[in-house]
N, C-alpha and C positions, 0 to 999 in steps of 0.2 A: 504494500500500500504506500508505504514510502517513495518507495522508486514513482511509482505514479504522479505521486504530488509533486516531485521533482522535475519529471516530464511535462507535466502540466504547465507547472510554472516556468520553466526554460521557455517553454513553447509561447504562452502568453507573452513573454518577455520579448522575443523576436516579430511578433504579432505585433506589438507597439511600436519596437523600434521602424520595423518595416511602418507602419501608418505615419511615424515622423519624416520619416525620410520623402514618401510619396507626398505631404503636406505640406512638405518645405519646396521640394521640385515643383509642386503647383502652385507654391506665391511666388517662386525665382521662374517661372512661365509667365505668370500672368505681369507680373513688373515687369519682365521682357516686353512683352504684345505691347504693355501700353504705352513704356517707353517708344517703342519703334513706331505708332501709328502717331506719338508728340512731334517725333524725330523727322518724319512722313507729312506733319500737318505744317511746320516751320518750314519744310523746304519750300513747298509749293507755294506757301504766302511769299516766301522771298523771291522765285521764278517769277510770282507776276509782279512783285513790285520790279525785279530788275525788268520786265518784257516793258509793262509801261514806263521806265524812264529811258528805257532806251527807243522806246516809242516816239516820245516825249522830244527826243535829241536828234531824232529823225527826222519829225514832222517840223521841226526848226527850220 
């Protein structure tokens, strides 16, 4: 009965650790995505400000 409860508990213990690890890799994803769709939304505001000034320097 002993050995049982040993297995038992080793087993729960890896059970958890595994659930930390899968719940850190899902917030070091998800601050990934949102980083990169911030990273994504900055570029494209600067693409058109540069397209209108150089618009701008054109139509001069």
């Amino acid at each position: 009965m002993n050995n049982l409860i040993l297995f038992v508990n080793s087993f729960l213990s890896y059970i958890v650790l595994m659930a930390i690890i899968v719940a850190v890799g899902a917030v070091g994803f998800t601050v990934g995505v949102k980083w990169r769709k911030s990273k994504d939304a900055k570029a494209a505001v600067q693409q058109e400000a540069d397209a209108q000034s150089a618009e701008s320097i054109s139509g001069s």
